[in-house]
C-alpha positions in Angstrom: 90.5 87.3 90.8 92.0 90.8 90.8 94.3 92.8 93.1 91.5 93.5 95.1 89.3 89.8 95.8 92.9 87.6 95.5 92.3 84.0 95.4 91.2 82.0 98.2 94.1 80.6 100.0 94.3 77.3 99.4 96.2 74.5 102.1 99.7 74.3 99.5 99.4 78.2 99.3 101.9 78.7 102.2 104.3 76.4 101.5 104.2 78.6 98.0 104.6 81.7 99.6 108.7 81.9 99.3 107.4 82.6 95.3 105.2 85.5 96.0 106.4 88.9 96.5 105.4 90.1 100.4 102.7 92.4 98.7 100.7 89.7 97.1 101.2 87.7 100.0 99.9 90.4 102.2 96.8 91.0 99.6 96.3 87.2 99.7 96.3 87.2 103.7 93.3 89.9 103.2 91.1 88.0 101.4 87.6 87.5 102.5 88.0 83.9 102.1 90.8 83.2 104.8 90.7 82.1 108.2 93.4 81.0 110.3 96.0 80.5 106.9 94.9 84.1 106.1 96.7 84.8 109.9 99.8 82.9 108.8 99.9 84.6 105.4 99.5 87.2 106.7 102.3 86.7 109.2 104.9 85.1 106.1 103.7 88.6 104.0 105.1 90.1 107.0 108.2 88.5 107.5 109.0 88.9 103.3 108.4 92.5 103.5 110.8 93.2 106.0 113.4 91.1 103.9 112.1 93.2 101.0 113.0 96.0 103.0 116.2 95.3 104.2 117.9 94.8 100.5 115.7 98.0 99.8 117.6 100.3 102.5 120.5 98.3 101.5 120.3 99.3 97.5 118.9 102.9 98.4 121.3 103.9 101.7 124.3 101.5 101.7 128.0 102.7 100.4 127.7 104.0 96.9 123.7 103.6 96.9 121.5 105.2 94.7 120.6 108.1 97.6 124.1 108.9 97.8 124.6 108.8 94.2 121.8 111.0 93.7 122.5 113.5 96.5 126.2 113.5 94.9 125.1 114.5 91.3 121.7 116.3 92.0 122.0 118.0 95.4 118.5 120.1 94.8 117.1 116.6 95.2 119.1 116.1 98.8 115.6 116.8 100.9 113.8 114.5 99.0 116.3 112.1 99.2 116.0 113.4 103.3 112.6 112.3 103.5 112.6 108.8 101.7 115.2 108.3 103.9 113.1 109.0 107.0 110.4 106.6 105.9 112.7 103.6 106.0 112.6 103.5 109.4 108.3 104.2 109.7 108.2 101.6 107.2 110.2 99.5 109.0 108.5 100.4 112.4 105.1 99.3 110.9 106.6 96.1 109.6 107.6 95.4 113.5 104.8 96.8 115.4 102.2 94.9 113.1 104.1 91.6 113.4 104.4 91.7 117.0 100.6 91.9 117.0 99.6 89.4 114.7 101.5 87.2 116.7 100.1 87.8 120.2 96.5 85.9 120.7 94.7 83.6 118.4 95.0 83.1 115.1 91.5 83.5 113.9 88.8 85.1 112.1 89.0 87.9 114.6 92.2 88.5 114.6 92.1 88.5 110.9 89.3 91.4 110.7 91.3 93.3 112.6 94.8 93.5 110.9 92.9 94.3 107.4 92.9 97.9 107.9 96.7 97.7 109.7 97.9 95.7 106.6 96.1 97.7 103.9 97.7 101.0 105.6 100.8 99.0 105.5 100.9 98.5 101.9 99.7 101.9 101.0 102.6 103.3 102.7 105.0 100.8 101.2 103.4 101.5 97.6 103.4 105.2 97.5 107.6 105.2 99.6 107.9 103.0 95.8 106.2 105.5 94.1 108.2 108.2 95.1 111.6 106.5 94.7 110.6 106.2 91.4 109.8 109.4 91.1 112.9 110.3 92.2 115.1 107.8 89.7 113.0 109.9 87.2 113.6 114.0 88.1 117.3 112.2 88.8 117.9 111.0 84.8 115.4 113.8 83.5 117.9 116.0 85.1 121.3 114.7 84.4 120.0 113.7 80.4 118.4 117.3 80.2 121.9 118.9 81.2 123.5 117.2 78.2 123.5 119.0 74.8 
């Protein structure tokens, strides 16, 4: 088993699922092993991610969140901050669209085929936005601990 060929999803999986984060969830839905529980896993990935998403925005843009924080003691970082922003609402516009797919028509084997390259996008996106807030925590301290002698 590996990030890439998760286990095969077995019947207890989804009732599991609230102790999986919405990525493994998501990578479990892909696997070439599931069917019709690969569609609902799938669908529950879906639903954690946008929760994931929500506290996300919440931590990131809400009253005295890191963005602001940031864009308050490093303002050179204020585009960056402009553009990680921005893709809260793609992300969260992916989240939505995709969902409101998956959950038109069958849920089969089909269906399934067909929302792997939607949902490996999906998590691409979400990985690298992660990435970059990272990235941004980082040039944020680097900054603020290299302008202390």
């Amino acid at each position: 088993m590996s990030a890439m060929n998760p286990a095969p999803i077995r019947p207890d999986a989804i009732g599991a699922a609230k102790n999986a984060d919405a990525s493994t969830l998501l990578r479990r839905g892909l696997s070439p092993a599931a069917d019709a529980d690969g569609v609902r896993m799938l669908r529950t990935g879906l639903r954690q991610l946008r929760a994931e998403l929500r506290e996300h925005v919440a931590a990131m843009e809400g009253p005295d969140g890191f963005y602001d924080e940031v864009r308050r003691d490093e303002p050179r970082l204020s585009g960056t901050v402009s553009r990680l922003r921005r893709e809260h609402g793609r992300l969260n516009a992916m989240v939505d669209d995709l969902d409101r797919w998956m959950a038109r028509g069958a849920a089969d084997r089909a269906k399934l085929n067909a929302a792997r390259p939607r949902v490996r996008e999906l998590l691409e996106q979400w990985g690298s936005h992660r990435n970059r807030d990272h990235q941004l925590a980082y040039e944020a301290v680097s900054l603020d601990l290299g302008g202390e002698d």
